[in-house]
C-alpha positions as CSV (number, residue, x, y, z in Angstrom):
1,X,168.9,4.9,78.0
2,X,171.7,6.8,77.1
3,X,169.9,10.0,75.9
4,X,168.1,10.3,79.2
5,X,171.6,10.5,80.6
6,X,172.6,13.3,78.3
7,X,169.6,15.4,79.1
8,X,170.1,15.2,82.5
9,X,173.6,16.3,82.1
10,X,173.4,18.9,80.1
11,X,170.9,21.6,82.2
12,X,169.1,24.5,81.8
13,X,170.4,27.8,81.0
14,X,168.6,30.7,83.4
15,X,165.9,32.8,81.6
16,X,166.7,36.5,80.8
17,X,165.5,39.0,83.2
18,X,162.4,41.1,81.8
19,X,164.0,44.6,82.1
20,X,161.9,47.9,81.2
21,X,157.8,48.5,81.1
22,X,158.1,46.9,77.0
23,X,158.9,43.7,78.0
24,X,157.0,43.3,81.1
25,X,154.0,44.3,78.8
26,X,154.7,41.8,76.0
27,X,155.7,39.1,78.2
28,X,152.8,39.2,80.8
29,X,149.3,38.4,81.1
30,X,148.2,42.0,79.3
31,X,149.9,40.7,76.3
32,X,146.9,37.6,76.3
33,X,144.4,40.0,77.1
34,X,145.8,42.2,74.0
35,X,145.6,39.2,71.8
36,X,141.8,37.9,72.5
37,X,140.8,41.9,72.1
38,X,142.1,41.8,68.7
39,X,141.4,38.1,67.4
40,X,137.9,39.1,68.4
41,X,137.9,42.0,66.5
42,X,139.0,40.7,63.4
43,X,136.2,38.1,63.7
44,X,133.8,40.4,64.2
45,X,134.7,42.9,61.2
46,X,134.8,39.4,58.7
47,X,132.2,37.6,60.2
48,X,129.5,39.2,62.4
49,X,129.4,42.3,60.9
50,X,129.2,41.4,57.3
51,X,126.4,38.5,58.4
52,X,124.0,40.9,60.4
53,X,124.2,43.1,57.1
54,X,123.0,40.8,55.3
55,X,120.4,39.7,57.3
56,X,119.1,43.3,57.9
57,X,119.3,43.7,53.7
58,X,117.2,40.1,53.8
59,X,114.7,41.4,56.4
60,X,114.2,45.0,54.8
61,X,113.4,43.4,51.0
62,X,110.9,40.6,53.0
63,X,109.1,43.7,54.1
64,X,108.7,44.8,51.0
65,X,107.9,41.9,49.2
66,X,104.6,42.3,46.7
67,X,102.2,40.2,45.0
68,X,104.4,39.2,41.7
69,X,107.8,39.4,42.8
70,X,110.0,36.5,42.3
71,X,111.7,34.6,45.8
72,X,113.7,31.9,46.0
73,X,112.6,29.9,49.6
74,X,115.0,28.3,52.0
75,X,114.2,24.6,50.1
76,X,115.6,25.9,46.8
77,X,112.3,26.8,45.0
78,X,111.9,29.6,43.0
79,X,108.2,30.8,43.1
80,X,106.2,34.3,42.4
81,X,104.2,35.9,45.5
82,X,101.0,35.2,45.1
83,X,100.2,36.9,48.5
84,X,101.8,37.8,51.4
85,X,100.3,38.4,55.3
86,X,102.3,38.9,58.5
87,X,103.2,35.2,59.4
88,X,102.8,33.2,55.9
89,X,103.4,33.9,52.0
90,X,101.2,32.0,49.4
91,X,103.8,31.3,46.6
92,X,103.5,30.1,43.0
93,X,105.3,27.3,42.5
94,X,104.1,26.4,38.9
95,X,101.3,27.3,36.7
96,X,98.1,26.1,39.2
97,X,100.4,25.3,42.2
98,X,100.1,27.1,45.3
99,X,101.9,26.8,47.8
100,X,102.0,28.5,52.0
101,X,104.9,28.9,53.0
102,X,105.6,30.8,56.4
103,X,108.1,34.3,55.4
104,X,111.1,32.9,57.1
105,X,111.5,30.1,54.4
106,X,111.9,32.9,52.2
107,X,115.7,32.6,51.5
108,X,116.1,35.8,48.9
109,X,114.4,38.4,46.8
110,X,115.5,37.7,43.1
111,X,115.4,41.0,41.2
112,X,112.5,41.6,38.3
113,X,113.1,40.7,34.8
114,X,113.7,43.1,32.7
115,X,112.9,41.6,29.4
């Protein structure tokens, strides 16, 4: 009980005046609004940015996907186009297995052999 005693006793020293456009500007509501601008543009140029590249990059190769390329779909099978439409790709999963999948389960593109 002693502590609260010594708190109470002890005060508070007054707060320095903000003197001069500086330190009304750093020490006011702008500086929050300053803050959030720039938290949100470091998360977009390390996160959003990079992700909608990629997506675009995903999107452009789907277009021009062939019979005989090799994809790898969203459930982690690698298959060769067999064919392709609009809405669905018929994908060869193993020798005599085909398989419809819809071209949004197509995770990536996996370059030709060359060999």
């Amino acid at each position: 009980m002693f502590f609260a005693t010594d708190a109470w006793a002890q005060g508070t020293a007054a707060a320095p005046a903000a003197s001069g456009p500086l330190q009304q500007f750093f020490g006011g509501p702008a500086s929050t609004m300053v803050m959030f601008g720039l938290m949100f543009a470091i998360m977009y140029f390390l996160l959003i940015r990079p992700q909608s590249q990629e997506k675009k990059k995903l999107e452009a190769a789907i277009e021009q996907l062939g019979k005989g390329d090799k994809v790898l779909t969203t459930s982690g099978m690698v298959a060769t186009v067999v064919s392709i439409d609009k809405t669905k790709a018929v994908l060869l999963i193993a020798e005599g297995v085909k398989v419809e999948f819809v071209r949004s389960a197509i995770a990536q593109v996996l370059p030709a052999d060359k060999g």
